[in-house]
C-alpha positions in Angstrom: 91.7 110.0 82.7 94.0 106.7 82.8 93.7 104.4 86.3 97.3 104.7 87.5 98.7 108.0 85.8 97.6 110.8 86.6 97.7 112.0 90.4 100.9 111.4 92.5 99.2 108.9 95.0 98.4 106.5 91.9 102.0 107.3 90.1 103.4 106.1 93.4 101.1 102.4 92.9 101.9 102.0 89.7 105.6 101.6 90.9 104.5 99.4 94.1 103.3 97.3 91.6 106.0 96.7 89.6 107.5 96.4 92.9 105.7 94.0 94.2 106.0 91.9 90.8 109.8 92.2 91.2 109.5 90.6 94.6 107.1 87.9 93.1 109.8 87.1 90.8 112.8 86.9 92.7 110.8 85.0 95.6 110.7 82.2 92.5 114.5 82.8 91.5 115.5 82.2 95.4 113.4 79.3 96.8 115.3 76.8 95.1 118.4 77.9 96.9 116.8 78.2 100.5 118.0 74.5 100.8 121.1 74.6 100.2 121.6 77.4 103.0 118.9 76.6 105.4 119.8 73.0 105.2 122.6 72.4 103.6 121.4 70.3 101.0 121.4 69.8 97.7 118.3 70.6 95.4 116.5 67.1 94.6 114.9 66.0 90.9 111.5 66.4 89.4 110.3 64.4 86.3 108.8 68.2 85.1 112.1 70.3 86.7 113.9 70.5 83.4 110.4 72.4 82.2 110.1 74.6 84.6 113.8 75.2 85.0 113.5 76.2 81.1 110.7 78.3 81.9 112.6 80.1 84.8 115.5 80.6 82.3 113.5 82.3 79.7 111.5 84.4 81.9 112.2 84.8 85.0 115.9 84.6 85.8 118.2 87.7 86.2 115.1 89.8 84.5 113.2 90.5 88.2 116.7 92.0 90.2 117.3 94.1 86.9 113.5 95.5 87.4 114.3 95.8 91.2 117.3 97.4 90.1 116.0 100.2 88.0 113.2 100.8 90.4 116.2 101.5 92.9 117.8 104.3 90.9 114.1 105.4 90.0 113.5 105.8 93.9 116.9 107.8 94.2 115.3 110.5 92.1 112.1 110.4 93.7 114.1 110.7 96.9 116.6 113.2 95.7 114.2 115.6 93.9 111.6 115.6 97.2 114.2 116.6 99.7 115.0 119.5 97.7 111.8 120.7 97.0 111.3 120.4 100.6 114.5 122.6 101.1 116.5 119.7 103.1 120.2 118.2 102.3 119.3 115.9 99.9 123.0 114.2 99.6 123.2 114.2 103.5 120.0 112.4 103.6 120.6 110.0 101.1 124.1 108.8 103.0 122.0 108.1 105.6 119.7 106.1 103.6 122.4 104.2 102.2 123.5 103.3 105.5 121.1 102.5 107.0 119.8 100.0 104.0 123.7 98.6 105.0 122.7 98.1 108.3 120.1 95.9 106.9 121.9 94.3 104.6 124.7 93.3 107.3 121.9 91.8 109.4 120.3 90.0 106.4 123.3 87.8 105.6 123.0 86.4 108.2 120.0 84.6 107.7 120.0 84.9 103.6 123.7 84.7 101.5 121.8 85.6 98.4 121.0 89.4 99.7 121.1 92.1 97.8 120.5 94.8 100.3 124.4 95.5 101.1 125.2 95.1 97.9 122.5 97.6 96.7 123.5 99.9 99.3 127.2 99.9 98.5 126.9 100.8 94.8 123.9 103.1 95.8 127.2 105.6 96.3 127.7 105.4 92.6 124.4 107.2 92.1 125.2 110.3 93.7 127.8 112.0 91.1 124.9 111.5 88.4 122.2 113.3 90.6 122.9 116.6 88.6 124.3 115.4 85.4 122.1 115.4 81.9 119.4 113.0 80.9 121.4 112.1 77.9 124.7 111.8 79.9 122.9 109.4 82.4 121.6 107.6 79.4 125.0 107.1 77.4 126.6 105.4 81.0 123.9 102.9 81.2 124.1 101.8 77.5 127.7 101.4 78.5 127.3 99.9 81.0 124.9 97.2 79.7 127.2 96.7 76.4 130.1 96.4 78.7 128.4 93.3 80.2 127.3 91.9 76.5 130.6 92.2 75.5 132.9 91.1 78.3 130.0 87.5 78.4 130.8 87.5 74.5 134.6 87.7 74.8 134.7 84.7 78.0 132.6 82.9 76.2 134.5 82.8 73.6 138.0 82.5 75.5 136.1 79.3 77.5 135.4 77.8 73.9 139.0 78.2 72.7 140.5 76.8 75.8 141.9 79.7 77.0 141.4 81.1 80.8 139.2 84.2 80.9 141.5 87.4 82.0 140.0 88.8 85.3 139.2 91.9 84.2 136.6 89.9 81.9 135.3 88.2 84.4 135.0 91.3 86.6 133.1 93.3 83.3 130.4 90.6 82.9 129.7 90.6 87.2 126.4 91.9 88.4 127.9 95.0 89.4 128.0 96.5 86.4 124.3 95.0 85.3 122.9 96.9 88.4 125.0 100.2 88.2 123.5 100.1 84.5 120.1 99.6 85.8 120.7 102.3 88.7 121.4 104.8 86.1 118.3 103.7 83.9 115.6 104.2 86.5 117.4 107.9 87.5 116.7 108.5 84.1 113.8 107.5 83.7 112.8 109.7 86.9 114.4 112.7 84.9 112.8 112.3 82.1 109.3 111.5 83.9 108.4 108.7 81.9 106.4 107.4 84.7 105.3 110.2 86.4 103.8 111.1 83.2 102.7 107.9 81.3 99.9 109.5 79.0 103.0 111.9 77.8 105.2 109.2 76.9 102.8 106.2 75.5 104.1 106.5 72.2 108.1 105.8 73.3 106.3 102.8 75.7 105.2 101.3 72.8 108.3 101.8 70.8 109.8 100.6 73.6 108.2 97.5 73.5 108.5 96.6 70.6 112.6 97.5 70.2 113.0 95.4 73.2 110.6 92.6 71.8 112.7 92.2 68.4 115.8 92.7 70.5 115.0 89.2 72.8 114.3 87.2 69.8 117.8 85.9 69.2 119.1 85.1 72.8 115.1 83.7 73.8 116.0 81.3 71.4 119.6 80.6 72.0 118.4 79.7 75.3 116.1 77.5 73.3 118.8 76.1 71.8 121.3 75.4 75.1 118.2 73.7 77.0 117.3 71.2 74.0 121.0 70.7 72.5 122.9 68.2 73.4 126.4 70.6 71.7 129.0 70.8 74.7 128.9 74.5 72.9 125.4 74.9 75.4 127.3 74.9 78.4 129.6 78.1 77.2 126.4 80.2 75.3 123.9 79.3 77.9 125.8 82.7 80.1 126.0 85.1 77.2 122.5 84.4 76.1 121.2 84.5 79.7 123.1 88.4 80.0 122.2 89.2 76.5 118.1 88.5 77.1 118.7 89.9 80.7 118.0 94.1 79.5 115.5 93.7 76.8 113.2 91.3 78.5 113.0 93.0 82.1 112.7 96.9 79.6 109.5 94.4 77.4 108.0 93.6 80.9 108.0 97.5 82.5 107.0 99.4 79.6 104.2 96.8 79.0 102.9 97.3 82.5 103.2 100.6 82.8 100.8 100.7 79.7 98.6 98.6 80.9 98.0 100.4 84.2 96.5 103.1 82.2 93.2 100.1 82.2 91.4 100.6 84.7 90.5 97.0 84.8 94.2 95.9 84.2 94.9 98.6 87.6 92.0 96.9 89.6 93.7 93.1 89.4 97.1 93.8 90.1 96.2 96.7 93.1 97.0 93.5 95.7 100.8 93.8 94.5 100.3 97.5 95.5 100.3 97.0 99.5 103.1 94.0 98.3 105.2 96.9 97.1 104.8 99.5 99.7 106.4 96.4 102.0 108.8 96.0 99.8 111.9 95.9 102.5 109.7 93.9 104.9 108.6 91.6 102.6 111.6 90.9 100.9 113.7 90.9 104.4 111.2 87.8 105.2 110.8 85.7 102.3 113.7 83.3 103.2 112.7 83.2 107.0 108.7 81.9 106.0 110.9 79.4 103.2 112.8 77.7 106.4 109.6 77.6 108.2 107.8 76.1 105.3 110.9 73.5 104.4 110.1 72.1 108.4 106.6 72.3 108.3 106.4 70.3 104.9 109.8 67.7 105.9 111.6 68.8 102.7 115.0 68.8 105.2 116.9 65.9 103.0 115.9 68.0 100.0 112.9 69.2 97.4 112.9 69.4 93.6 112.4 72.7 91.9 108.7 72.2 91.5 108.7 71.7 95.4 110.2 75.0 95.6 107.8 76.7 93.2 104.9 75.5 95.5 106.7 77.0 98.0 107.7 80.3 96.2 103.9 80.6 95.7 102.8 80.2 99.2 105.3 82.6 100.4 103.8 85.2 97.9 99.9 84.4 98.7 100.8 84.8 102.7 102.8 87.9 102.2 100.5 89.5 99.7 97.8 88.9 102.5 99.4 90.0 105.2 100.8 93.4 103.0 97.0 94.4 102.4 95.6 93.4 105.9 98.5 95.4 107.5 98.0 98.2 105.6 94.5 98.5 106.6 95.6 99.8 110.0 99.6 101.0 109.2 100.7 103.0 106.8 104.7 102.0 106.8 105.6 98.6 107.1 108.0 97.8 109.9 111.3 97.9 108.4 110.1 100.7 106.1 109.4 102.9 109.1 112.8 102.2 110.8 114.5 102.8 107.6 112.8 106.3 107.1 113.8 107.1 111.3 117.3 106.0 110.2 117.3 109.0 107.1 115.4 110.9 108.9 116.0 111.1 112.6 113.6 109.7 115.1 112.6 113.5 116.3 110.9 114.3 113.0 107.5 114.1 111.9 106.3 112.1 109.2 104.5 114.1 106.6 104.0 112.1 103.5 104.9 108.5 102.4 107.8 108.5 100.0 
């Protein structure tokens, strides 16, 4: 018997916790830019920011929203494959999810420009044709997908090097939209194919995973090795293809090692605090940028902070939201947003049976 894999309460934690990771590490990719919006000032310099902003580059940037991502099109099934065991509309209900998470996303810009919510919500529409297509069909699109991206960052970076402007339909390939769609599709087949419902079945394509992901990072890690310690005005044009090119293998390398080692019971016991994290994942993530203002008052950063200011505040977000998530959950058991979300699918008139 593994620690997170075998009944459906702990399948459902091992996903708060990759959730809850995913917030962690956009919290870090966004606190540098609460500034600029909050304030409207411009980001200040640290003797140890170029460090830290390789470090972000290499680990941590554009790899968290792709996790977020997939775990978005990994919820659709969940949500999909429920309401039709429970005999309910499941498209009808998921329309109603959708807009709802709109609704959100409509009031979050207004505090955040950075959301992803409406954005999230709007290609959530995408998903619904693929709800009863094949594994392998689902599988083929988001390969697409993510070489359509590769290849349309390869082709303006090379148009940028030549001179030459890059055609708009290049520039609209190598967007996020298609990087998310891709991951949509990869967490709904993942959910098909039960791959984290059923971890102990699947260890051995984990760890293939891993390590075809690992060899596949090796050459853009260190291209973007390359563009932070060059001083070749090539860095500038390579630093955006390596960036999309290290994007899918890193944030695949950081899932399928997690998910394998939840199945230590140890491993399962130090990371359950991102579980609660998770499970307020809406709330928490609705937040983060309200606390940063707070914090950018309370600490006089208003004329600017450096990105190690930012980090310090990144992390104090996540200790006081982790906190709060496992102290609230002691009494609730939906966050706030979370339960007007479900009232929104749902209707207010029916009875909550089960967490989703």
């Amino acid at each position: 018997m593994t620690a997170l894999s075998v009944t459906k309460k702990e399948r459902i934690v091992s996903m708060d916790i990759l959730r809850g990771i995913a917030l962690m590490g956009i919290l870090l990719v966004n606190a540098p830019a609460y500034m600029t919006y909050i304030e409207g000032q411009s980001i200040t310099q640290h003797a140890f920011d170029p460090t830290l902003r390789l470090l972000y580059d290499l680990f941590i940037t554009t790899k968290f929203f792709s996790i977020f991502s997939f775990l978005f099109g990994l919820g659709f099934y969940i949500f999909m494959s429920r309401a039709e065991a429970r005999g309910d509309k499941p498209f009808i209900l998921f329309v109603r999810r959708l807009a709802a998470l709109l609704l959100f996303g409509i009031l979050h810009i207004l505090t955040w420009f950075g959301d992803i919510l409406f954005y999230y919500a709007i290609l959530g529409f995408a998903l619904i044709p693929f709800y009863r297509r094949s594994a392998k069909t689902i599988l083929i699109w988001a390969m697409g997908l993510f070489a359509i991206t590769v290849l349309a960052s390869g082709i303006a970076a090379v148009q940028t090097y030549l001179g030459s402007p890059v055609p708009e339909f290049i520039s609209s390939f190598k967007s996020d939209t298609f990087a998310i769609l891709g991951m949509f599709l990869l967490g709904l087949y993942v959910g098909k194919q039960k791959i984290v419902a059923e971890v102990d079945k699947h260890v051995h394509l984990l760890k293939r995973t891993q390590l075809i992901t690992f060899v596949l990072s090796i050459i853009p890690f260190v291209g973007i090795l390359w563009c932070h310690f060059t001083d070749n005005p090539l860095q500038e044009i390579l630093q955006p293809f390596f960036s999309r090119l290290d994007t899918y293998p890193m944030a695949l390398l950081y899932m399928s090692s997690l998910f394998l080692l939840l199945r230590n019971e140890r491993v399962a016991t130090m990371l359950k605090p991102f579980a609660n994290y998770g499970r307020l994942g809406l709330t928490s993530y609705f937040t983060q940028n309200i606390i940063g203002s707070v914090i950018i008052s309370l600490f006089g950063w208003s004329n600017g902070y450096t990105l190690v200011q930012s980090f310090y505040m990144a992390m104090i977000i996540l200790v006081v939201q982790v906190i709060i998530s496992n102290l609230y959950f002691l009494k609730f058991k939906q966050g706030p947003l979370e339960f007007i979300w479900r009232k929104l699918t749902y209707g207010f008139k029916r009875k909550d049976k089960a967490t989703a």
